[in-house]
C-alpha positions in Angstrom: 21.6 28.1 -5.7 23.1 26.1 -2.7 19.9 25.5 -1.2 19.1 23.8 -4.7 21.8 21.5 -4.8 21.3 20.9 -1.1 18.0 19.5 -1.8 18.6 17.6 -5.3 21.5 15.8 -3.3 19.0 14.9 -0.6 16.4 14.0 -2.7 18.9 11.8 -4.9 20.3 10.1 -1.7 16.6 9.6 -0.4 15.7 7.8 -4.0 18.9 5.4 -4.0 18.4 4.9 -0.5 14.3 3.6 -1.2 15.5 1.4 -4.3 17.8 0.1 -1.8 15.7 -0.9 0.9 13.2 -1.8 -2.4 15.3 -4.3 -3.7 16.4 -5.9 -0.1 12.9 -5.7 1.6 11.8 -9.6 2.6 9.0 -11.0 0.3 5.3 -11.8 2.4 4.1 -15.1 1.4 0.3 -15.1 0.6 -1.4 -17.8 -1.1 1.7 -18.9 -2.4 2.3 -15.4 -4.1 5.0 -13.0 -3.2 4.2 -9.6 -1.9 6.5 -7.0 -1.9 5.8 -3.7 -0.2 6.3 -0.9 -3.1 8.1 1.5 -1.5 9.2 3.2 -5.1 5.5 3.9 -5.6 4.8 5.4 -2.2 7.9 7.6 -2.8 7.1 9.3 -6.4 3.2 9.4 -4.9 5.3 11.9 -2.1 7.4 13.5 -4.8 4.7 13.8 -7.1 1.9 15.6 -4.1 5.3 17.8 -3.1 6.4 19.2 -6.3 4.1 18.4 -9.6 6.4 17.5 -12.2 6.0 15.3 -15.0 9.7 14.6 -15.0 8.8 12.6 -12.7 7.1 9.8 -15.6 10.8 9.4 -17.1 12.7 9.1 -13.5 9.3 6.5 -12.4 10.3 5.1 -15.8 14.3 4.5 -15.1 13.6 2.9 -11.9 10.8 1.2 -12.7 13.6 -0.3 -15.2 16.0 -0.8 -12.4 13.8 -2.5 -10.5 12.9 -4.8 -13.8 16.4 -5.9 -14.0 16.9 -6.4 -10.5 13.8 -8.2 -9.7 11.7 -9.6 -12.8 14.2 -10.4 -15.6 11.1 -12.6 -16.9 9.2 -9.5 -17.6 11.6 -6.7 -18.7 9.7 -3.7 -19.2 6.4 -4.9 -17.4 7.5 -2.4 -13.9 8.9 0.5 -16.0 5.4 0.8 -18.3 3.6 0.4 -15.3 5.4 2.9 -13.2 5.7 6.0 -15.2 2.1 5.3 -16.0 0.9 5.3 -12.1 2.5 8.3 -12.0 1.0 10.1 -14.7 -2.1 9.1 -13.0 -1.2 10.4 -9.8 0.2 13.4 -11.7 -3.6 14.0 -12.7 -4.9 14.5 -9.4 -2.5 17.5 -9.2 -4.7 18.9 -12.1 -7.5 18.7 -9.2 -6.5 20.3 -6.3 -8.4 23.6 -6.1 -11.6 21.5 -6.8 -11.2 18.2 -4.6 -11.0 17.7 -0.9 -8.6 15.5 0.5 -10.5 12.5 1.3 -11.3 12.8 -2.8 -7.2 12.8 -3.3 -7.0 9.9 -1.1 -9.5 8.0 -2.3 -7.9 8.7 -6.1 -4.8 7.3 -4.6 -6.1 3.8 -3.0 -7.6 3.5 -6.9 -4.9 4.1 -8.5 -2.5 2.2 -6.7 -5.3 -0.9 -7.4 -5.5 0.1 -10.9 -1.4 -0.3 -10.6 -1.5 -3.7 -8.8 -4.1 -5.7 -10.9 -2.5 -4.7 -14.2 0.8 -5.9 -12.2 -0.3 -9.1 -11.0 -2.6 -9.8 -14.1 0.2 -9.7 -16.3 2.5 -11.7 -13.7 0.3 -14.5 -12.8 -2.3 -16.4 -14.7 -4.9 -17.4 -12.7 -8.5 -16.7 -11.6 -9.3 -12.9 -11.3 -10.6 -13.5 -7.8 -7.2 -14.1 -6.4 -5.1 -11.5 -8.6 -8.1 -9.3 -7.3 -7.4 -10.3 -3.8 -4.1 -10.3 -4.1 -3.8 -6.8 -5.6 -6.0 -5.5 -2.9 -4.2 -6.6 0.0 -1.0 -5.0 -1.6 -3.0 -1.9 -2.7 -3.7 -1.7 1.4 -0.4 -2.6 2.6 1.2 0.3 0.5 -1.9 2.8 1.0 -1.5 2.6 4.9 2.3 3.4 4.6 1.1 6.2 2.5 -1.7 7.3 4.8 0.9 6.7 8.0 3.6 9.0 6.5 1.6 11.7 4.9 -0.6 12.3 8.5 2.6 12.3 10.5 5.6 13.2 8.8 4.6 14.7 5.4 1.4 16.9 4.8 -0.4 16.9 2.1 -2.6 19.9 0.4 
């Protein structure tokens, strides 16, 4: 039972200390757009590959809120929907992992993490889809890379 609460605490101090650095990490200008490197999203793909739980849509939901309030007032709701649905996507590669290689996992990742970007930045900025497109590709790398860079050297993945 210690070891249990030993590893909620850590994984609750690990989750304030991500929203922390989420909320304080400097904006990259592109095209006149900001880009923000989602480290929320990287972190419940982690949790979610680790331990399988759909919990995990109502806690991706909560900060996906938190991050709302904090961030976007303008569009309350927009990160929290969007959130706890990446995550039920990513929860359904779980449903997969007898069947699909890895490279099949990552590759399900990179599209989902573009699936969560250009809904993002669709709803965020209107303009032509070429440069949401572009926009939510270069964010979809950013983030995938810090995925890929943790989960080959501190994190494996099955």
């Amino acid at each position: 039972m210690f070891s249990l609460f030993n590893r909620r605490l850590n994984y609750i101090i690990l989750t304030i200390l991500i929203l922390i650095l989420q909320i304080n990490f400097p904006s990259i200008i592109f095209f006149n757009y900001k880009l923000n490197l989602d480290l929320v999203l990287v972190y419940f793909t982690f949790l979610v590959f680790l331990n399988g739980s759909y919990k995990y849509i109502i806690y991706a939901f909560l900060y996906g809120l938190i991050l709302d309030i904090v961030i976007s007032v303008d569009q309350l709701g927009l990160l929290s929907f969007i959130k706890s649905f990446t995550v039920f996507l990513l929860l359904s590669i779980r449903s997969y992992d007898n069947i699909w290689s890895l490279r099949v996992k990552y590759f399900s990742v990179f599209l989902i993490y573009l699936f969560h970007f250009l809904f993002y930045y669709t709803i965020l900025y209107s303009d032509f889809f070429s440069v949401i497109f572009l926009i939510s590709f270069f964010q979809t790398f950013f983030s995938f890379i810090l995925f890929l860079l943790i989960a080959n050297f501190f994190i494996k993945i099955k």
